[in-house]
Structures are given as C-alpha cells and as structure tokens.
Biopython code that builds the backbone (N, CA, C, O; Angstrom):
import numpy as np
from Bio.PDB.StructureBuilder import StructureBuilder

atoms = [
    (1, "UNK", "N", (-89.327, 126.837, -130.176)),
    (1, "UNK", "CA", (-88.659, 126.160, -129.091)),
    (1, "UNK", "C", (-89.405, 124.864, -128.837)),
    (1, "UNK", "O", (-90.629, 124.832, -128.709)),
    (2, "UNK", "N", (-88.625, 123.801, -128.769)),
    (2, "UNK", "CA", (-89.023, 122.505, -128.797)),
    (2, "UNK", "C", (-89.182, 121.917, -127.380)),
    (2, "UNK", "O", (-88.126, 122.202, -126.817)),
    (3, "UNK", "N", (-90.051, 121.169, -126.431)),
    (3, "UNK", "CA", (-89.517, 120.402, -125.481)),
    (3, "UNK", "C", (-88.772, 119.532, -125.177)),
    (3, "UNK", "O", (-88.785, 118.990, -124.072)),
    (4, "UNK", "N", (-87.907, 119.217, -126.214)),
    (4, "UNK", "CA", (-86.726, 118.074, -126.594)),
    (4, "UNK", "C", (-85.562, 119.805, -126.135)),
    (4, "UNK", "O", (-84.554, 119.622, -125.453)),
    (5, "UNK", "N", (-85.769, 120.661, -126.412)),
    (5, "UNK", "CA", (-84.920, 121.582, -126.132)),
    (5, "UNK", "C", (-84.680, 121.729, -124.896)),
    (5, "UNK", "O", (-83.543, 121.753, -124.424)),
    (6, "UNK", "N", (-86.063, 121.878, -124.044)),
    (6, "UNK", "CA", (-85.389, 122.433, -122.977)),
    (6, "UNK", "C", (-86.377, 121.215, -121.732)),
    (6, "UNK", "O", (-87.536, 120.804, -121.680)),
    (7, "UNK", "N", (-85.299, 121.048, -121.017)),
    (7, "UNK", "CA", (-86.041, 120.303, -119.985)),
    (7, "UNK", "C", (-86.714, 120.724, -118.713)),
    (7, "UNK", "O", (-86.780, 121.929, -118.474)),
    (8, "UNK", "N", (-87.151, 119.974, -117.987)),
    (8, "UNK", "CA", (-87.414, 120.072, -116.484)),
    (8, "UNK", "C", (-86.036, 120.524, -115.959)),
    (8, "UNK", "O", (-84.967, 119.921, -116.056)),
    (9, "UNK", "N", (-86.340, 121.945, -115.271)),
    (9, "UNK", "CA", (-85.107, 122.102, -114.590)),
    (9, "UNK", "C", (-83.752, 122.957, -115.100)),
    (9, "UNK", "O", (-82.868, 123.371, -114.350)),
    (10, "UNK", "N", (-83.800, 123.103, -116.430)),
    (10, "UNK", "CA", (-82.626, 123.966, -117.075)),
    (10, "UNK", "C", (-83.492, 125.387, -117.677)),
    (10, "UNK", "O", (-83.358, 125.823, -118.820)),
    (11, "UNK", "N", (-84.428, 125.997, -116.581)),
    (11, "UNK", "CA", (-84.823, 127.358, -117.377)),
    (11, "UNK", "C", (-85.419, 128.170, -116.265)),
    (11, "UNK", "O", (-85.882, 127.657, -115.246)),
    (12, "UNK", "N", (-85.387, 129.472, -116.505)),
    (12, "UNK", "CA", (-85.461, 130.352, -115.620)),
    (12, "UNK", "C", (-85.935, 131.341, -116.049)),
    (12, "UNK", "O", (-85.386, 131.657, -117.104)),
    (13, "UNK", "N", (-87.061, 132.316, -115.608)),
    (13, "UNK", "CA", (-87.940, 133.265, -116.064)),
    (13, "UNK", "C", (-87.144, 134.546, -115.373)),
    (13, "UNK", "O", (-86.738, 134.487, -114.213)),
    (14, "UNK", "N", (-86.968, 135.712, -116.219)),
    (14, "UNK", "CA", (-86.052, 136.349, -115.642)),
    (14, "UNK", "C", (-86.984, 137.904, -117.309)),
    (14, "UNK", "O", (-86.930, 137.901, -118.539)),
    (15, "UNK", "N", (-87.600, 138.798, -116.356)),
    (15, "UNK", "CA", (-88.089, 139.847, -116.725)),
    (15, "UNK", "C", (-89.403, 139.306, -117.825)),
    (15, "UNK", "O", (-90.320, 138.663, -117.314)),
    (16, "UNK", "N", (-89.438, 139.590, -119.292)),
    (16, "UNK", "CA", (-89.691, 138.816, -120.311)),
    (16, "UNK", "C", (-89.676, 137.587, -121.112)),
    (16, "UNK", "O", (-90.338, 137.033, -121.990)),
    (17, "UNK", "N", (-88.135, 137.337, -120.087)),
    (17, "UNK", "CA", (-87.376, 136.180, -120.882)),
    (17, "UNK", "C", (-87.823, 135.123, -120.263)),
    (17, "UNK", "O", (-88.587, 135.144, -119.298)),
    (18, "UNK", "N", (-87.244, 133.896, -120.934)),
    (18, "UNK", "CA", (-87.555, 132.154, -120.480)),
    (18, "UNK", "C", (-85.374, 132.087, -121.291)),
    (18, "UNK", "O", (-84.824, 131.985, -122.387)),
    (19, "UNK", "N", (-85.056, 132.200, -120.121)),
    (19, "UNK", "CA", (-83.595, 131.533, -119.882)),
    (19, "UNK", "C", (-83.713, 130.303, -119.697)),
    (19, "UNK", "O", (-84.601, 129.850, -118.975)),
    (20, "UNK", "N", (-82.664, 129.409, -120.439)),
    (20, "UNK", "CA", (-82.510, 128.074, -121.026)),
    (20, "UNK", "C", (-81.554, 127.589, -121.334)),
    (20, "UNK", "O", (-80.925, 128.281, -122.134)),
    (21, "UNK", "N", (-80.995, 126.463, -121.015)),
    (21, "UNK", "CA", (-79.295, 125.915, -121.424)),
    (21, "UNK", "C", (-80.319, 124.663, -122.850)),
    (21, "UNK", "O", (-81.459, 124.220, -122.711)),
    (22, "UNK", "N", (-79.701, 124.512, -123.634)),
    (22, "UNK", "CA", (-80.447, 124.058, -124.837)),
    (22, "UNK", "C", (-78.847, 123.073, -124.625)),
    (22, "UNK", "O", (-77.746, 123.595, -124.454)),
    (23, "UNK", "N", (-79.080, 121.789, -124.686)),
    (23, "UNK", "CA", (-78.287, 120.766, -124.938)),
    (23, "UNK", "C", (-77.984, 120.293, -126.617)),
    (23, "UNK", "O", (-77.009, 119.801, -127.186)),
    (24, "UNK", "N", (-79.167, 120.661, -126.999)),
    (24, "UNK", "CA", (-79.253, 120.652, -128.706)),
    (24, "UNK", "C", (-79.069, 121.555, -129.442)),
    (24, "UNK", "O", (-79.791, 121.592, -130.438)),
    (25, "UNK", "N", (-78.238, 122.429, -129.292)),
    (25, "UNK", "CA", (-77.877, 123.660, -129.871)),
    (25, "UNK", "C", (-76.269, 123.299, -130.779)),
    (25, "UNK", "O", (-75.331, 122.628, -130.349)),
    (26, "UNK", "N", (-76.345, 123.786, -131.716)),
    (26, "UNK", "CA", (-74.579, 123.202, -132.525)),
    (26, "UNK", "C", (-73.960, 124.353, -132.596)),
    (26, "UNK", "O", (-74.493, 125.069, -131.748)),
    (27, "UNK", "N", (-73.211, 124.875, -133.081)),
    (27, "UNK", "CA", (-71.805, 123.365, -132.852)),
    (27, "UNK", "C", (-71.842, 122.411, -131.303)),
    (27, "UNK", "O", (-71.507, 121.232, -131.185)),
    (28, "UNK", "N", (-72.268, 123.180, -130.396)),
    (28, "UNK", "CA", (-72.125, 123.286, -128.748)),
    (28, "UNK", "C", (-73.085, 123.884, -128.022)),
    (28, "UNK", "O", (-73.433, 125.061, -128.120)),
    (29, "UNK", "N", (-73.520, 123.053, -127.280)),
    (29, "UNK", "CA", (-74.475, 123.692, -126.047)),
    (29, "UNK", "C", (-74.336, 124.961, -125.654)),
    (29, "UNK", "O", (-73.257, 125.546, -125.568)),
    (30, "UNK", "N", (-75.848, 125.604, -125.308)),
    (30, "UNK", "CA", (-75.452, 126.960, -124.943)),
    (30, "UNK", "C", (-77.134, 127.775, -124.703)),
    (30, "UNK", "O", (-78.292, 127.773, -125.120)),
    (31, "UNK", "N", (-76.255, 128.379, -123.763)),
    (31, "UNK", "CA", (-77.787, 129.573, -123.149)),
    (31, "UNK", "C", (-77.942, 130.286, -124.091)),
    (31, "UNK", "O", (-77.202, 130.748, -124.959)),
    (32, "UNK", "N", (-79.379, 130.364, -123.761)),
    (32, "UNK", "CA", (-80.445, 130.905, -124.916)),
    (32, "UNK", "C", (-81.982, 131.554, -123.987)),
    (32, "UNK", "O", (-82.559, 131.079, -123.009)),
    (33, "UNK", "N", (-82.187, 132.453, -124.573)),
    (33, "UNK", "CA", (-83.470, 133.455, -124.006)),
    (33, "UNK", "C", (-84.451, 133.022, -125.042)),
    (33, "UNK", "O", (-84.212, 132.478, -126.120)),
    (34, "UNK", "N", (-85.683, 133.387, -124.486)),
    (34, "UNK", "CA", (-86.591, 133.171, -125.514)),
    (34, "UNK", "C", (-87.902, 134.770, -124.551)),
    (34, "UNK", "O", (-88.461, 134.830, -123.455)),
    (35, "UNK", "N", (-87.848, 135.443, -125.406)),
    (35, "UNK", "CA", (-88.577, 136.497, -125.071)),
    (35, "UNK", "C", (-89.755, 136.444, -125.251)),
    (35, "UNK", "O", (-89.963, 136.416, -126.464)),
    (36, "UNK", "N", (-91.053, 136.401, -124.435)),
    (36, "UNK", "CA", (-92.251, 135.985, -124.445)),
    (36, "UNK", "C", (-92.921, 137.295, -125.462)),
    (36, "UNK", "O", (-93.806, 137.135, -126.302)),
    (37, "UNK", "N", (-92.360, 138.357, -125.186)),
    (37, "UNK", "CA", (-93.788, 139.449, -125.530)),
    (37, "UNK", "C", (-93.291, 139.861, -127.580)),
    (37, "UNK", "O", (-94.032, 140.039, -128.546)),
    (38, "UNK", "N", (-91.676, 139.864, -127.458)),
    (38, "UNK", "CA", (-91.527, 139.816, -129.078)),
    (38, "UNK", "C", (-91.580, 138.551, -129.907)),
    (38, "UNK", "O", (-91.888, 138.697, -131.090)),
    (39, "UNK", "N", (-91.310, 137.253, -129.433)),
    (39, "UNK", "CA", (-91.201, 136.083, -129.490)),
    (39, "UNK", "C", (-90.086, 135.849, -130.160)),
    (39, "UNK", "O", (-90.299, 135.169, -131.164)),
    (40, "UNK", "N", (-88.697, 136.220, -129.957)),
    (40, "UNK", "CA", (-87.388, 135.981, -130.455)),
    (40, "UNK", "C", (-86.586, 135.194, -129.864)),
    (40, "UNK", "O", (-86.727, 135.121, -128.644)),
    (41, "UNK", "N", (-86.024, 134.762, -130.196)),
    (41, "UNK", "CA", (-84.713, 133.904, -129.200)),
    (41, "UNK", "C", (-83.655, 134.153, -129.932)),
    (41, "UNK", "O", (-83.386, 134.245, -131.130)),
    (42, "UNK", "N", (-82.906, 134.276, -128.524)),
    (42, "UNK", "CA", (-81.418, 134.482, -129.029)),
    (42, "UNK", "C", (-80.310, 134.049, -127.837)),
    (42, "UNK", "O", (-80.454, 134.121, -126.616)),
    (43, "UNK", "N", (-79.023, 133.519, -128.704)),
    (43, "UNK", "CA", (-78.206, 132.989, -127.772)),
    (43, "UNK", "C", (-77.342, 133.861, -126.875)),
    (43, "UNK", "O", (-77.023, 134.982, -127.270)),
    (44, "UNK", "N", (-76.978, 133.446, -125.787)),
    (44, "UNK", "CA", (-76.501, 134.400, -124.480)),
    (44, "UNK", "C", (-75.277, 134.159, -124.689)),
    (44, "UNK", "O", (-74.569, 135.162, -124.782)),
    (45, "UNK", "N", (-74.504, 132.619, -124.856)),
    (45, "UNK", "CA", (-73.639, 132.485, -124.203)),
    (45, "UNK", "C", (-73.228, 130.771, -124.776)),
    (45, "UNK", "O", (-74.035, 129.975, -124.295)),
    (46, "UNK", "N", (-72.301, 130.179, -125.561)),
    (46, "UNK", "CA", (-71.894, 128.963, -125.672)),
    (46, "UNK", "C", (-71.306, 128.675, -124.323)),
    (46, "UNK", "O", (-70.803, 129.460, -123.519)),
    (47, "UNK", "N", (-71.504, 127.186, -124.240)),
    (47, "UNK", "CA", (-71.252, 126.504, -122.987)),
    (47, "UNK", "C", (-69.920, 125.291, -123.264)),
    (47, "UNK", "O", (-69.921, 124.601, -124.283)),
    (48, "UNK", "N", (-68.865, 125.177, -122.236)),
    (48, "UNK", "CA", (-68.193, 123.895, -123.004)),
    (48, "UNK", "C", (-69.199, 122.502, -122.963)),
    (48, "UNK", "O", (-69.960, 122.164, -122.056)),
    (49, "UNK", "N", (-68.921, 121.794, -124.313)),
    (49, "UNK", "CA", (-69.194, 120.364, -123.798)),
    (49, "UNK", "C", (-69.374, 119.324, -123.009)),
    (49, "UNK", "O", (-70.110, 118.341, -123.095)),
    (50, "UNK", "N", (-68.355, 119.786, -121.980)),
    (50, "UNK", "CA", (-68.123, 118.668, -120.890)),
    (50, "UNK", "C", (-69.225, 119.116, -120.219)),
    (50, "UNK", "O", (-69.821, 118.179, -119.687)),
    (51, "UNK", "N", (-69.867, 120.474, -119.986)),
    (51, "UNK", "CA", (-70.630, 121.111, -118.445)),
    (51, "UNK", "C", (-71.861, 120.461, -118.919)),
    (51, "UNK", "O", (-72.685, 120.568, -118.010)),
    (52, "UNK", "N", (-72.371, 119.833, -119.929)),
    (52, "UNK", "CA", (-73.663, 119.426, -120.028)),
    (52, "UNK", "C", (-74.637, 119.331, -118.627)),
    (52, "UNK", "O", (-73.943, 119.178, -117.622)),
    (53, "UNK", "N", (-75.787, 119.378, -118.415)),
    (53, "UNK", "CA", (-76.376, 119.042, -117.751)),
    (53, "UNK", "C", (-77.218, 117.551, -117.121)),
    (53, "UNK", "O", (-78.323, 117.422, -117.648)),
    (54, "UNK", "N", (-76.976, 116.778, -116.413)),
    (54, "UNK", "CA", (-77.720, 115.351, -116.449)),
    (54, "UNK", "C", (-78.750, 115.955, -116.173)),
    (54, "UNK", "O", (-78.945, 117.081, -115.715)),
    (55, "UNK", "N", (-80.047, 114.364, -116.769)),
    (55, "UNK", "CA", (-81.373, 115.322, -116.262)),
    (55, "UNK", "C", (-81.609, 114.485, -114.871)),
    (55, "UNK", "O", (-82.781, 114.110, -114.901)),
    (56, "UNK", "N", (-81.108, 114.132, -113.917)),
    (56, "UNK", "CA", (-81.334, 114.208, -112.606)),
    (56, "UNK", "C", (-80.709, 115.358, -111.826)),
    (56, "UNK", "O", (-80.972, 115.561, -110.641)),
    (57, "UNK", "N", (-79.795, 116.167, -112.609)),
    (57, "UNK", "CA", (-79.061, 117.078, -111.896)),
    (57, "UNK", "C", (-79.644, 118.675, -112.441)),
    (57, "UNK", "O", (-80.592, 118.985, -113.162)),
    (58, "UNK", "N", (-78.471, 119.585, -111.645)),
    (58, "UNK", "CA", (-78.950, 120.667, -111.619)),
    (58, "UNK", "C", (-79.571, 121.691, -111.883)),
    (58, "UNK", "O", (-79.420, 122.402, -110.890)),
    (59, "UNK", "N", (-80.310, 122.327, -112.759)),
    (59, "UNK", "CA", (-80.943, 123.685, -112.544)),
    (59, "UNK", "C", (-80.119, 124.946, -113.388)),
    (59, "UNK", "O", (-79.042, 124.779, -113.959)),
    (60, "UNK", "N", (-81.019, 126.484, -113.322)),
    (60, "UNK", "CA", (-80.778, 127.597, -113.740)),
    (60, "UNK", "C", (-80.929, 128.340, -113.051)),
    (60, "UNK", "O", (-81.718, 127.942, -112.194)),
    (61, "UNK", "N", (-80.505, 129.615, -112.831)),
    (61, "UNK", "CA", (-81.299, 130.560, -112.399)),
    (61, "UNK", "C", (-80.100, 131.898, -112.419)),
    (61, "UNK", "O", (-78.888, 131.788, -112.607)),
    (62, "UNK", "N", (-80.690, 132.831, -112.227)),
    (62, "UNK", "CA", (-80.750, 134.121, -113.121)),
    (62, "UNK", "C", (-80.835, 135.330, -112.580)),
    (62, "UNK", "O", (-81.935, 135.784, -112.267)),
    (63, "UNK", "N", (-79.630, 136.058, -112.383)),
    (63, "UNK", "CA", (-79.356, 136.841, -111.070)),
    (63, "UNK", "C", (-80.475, 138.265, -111.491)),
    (63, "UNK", "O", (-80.520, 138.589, -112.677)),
    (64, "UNK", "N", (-81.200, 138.928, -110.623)),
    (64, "UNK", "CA", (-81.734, 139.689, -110.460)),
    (64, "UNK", "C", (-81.591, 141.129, -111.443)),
    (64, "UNK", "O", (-82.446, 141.896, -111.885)),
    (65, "UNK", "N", (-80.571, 141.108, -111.518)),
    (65, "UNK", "CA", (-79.487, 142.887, -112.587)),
    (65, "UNK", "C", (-79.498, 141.692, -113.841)),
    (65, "UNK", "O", (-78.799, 142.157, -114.742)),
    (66, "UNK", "N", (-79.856, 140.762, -114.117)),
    (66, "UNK", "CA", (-79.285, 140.167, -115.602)),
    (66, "UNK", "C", (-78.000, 139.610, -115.883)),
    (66, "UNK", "O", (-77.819, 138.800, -116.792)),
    (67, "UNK", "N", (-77.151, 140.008, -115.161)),
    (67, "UNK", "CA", (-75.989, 139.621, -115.352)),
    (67, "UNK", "C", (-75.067, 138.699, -114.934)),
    (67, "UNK", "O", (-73.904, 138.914, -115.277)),
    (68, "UNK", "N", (-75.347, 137.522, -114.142)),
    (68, "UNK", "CA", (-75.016, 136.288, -114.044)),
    (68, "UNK", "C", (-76.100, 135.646, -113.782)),
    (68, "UNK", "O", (-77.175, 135.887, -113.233)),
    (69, "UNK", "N", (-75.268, 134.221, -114.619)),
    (69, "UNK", "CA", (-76.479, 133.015, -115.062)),
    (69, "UNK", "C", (-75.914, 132.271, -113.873)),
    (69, "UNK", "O", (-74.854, 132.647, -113.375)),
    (70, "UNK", "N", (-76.719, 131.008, -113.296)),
    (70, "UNK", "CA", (-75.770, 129.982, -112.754)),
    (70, "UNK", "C", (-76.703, 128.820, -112.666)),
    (70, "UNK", "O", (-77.812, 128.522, -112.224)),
    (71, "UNK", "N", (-75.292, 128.119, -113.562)),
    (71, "UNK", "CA", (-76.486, 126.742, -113.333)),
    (71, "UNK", "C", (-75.051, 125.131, -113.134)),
    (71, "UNK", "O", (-73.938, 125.004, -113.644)),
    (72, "UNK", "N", (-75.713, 124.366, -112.333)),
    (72, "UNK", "CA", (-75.332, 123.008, -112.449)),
    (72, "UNK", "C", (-75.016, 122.172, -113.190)),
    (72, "UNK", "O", (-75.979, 121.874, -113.897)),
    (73, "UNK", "N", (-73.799, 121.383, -113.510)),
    (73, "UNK", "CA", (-73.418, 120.810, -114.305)),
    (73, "UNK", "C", (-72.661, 119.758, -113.946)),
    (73, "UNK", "O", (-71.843, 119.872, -113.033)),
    (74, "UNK", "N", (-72.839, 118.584, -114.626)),
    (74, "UNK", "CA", (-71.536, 117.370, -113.742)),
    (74, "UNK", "C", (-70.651, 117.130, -115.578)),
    (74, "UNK", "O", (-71.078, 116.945, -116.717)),
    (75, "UNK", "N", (-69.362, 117.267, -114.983)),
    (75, "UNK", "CA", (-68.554, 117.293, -115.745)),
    (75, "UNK", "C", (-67.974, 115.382, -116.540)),
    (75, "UNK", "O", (-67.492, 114.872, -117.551)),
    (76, "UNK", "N", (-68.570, 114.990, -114.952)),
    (76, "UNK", "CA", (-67.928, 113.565, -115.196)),
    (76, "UNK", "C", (-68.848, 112.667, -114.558)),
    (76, "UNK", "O", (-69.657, 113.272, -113.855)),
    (77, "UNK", "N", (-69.055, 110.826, -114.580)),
    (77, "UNK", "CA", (-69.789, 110.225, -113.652)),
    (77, "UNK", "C", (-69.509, 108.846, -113.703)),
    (77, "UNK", "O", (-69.975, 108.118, -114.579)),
    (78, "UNK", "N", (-68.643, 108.390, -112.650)),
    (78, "UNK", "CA", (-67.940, 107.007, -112.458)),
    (78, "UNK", "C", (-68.899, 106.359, -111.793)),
    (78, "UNK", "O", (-69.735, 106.905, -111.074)),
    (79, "UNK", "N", (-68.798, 105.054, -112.036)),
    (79, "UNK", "CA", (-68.814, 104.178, -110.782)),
    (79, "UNK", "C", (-68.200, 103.294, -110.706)),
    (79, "UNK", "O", (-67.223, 103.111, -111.432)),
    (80, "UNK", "N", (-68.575, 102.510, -109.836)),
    (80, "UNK", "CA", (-67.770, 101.387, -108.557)),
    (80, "UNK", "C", (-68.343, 100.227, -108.380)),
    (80, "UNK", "O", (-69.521, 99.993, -108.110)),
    (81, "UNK", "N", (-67.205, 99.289, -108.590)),
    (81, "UNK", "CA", (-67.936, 97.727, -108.462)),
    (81, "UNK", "C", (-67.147, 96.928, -107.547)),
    (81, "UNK", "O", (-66.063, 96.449, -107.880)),
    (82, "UNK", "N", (-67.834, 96.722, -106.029)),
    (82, "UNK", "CA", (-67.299, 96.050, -105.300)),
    (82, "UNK", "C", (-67.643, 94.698, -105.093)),
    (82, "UNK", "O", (-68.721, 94.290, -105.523)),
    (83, "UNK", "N", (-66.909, 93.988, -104.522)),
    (83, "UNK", "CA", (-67.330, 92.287, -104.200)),
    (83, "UNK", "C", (-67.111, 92.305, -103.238)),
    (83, "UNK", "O", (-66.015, 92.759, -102.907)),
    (84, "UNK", "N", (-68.111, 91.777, -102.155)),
    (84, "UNK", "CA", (-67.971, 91.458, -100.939)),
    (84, "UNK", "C", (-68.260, 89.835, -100.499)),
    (84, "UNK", "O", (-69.304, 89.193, -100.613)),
    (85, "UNK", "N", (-67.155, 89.486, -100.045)),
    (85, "UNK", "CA", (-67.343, 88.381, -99.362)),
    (85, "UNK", "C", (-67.759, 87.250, -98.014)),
    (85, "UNK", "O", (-67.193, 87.258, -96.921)),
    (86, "UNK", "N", (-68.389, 86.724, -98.242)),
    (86, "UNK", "CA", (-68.582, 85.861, -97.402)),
    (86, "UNK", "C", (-69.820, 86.567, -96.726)),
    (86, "UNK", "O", (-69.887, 86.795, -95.519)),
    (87, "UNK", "N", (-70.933, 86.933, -97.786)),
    (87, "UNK", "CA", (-72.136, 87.715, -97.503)),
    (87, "UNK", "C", (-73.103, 86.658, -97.110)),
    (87, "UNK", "O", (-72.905, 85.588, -97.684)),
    (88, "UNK", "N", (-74.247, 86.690, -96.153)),
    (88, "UNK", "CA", (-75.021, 85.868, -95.690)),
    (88, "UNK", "C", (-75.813, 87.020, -95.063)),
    (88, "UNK", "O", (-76.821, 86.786, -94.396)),
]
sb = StructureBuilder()
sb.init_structure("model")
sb.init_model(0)
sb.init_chain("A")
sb.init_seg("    ")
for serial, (resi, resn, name, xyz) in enumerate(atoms, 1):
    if name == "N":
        sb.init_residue(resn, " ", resi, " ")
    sb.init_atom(name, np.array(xyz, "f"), 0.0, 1.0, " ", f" {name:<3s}", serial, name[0])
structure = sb.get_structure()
C-alpha cells in the first residue's frame, strides 16, 4: 500500500483492518481493507467514478458491526464569475 494510495482523511481503522477508498485502483475507484496482523488487502466494494473524493473534502468511517462504510464525496464543483460595478 502506497501513500499516493491512500490519503489524509479517506481511511478508517475498524477491528484489524485499515479501511480505505483508493482513488488509484482500476478499472474504478474502490474500498479496500488492508489487514494489519495477516498483511492482505482486499477489495470491499467498487465505487462509481463520479463519487471520487476531493482532498479538501470528506472522510471514512466504519460502522461498528462492519457493515456500513460511509464516506464523503462531491460529485461535481462549479464556479462563479461575477463583475461588479462601480467598485471603489
């Protein structure tokens, strides 16, 4: 597991494991465990494309029973260009 893999913010310690959304994973992004005491990793779960994670944005974390993940994702990110006049 690389630190280009996983960033600040997309991983979550949950029993043994180090839960992780891996942005560099192919075909498509996708959660991935990495088990400290056997040292295996394996994937949980492909993610769509669009949910990528920015790295100013959200997080992981990792429900208590194992069985839901939840993490932050911005799907989209516009902006806006205004002109204002007669500024002083």
């Amino acid at each position: 597991m690389s630190s280009k893999e996983v960033e600040w913010g997309r991983w979550s310690v949950w029993h043994e494991d180090i839960c992780f959304l891996n942005n560099e994973a192919m075909p498509q992004p996708a959660i991935e465990s990495f088990n400290i005491v056997s040292r295996q990793r394996r994937r949980l779960a492909s993610v769509e494309q669009k949910s990528r994670i920015a790295p100013a944005h959200g997080g992981l974390a990792v429900s208590p029973d194992g069985q839901w993940i939840l993490f932050g994702s911005m799907d989209q990110m516009d902006n806006d260009v205004m002109l204002v006049e007669n500024f002083r």
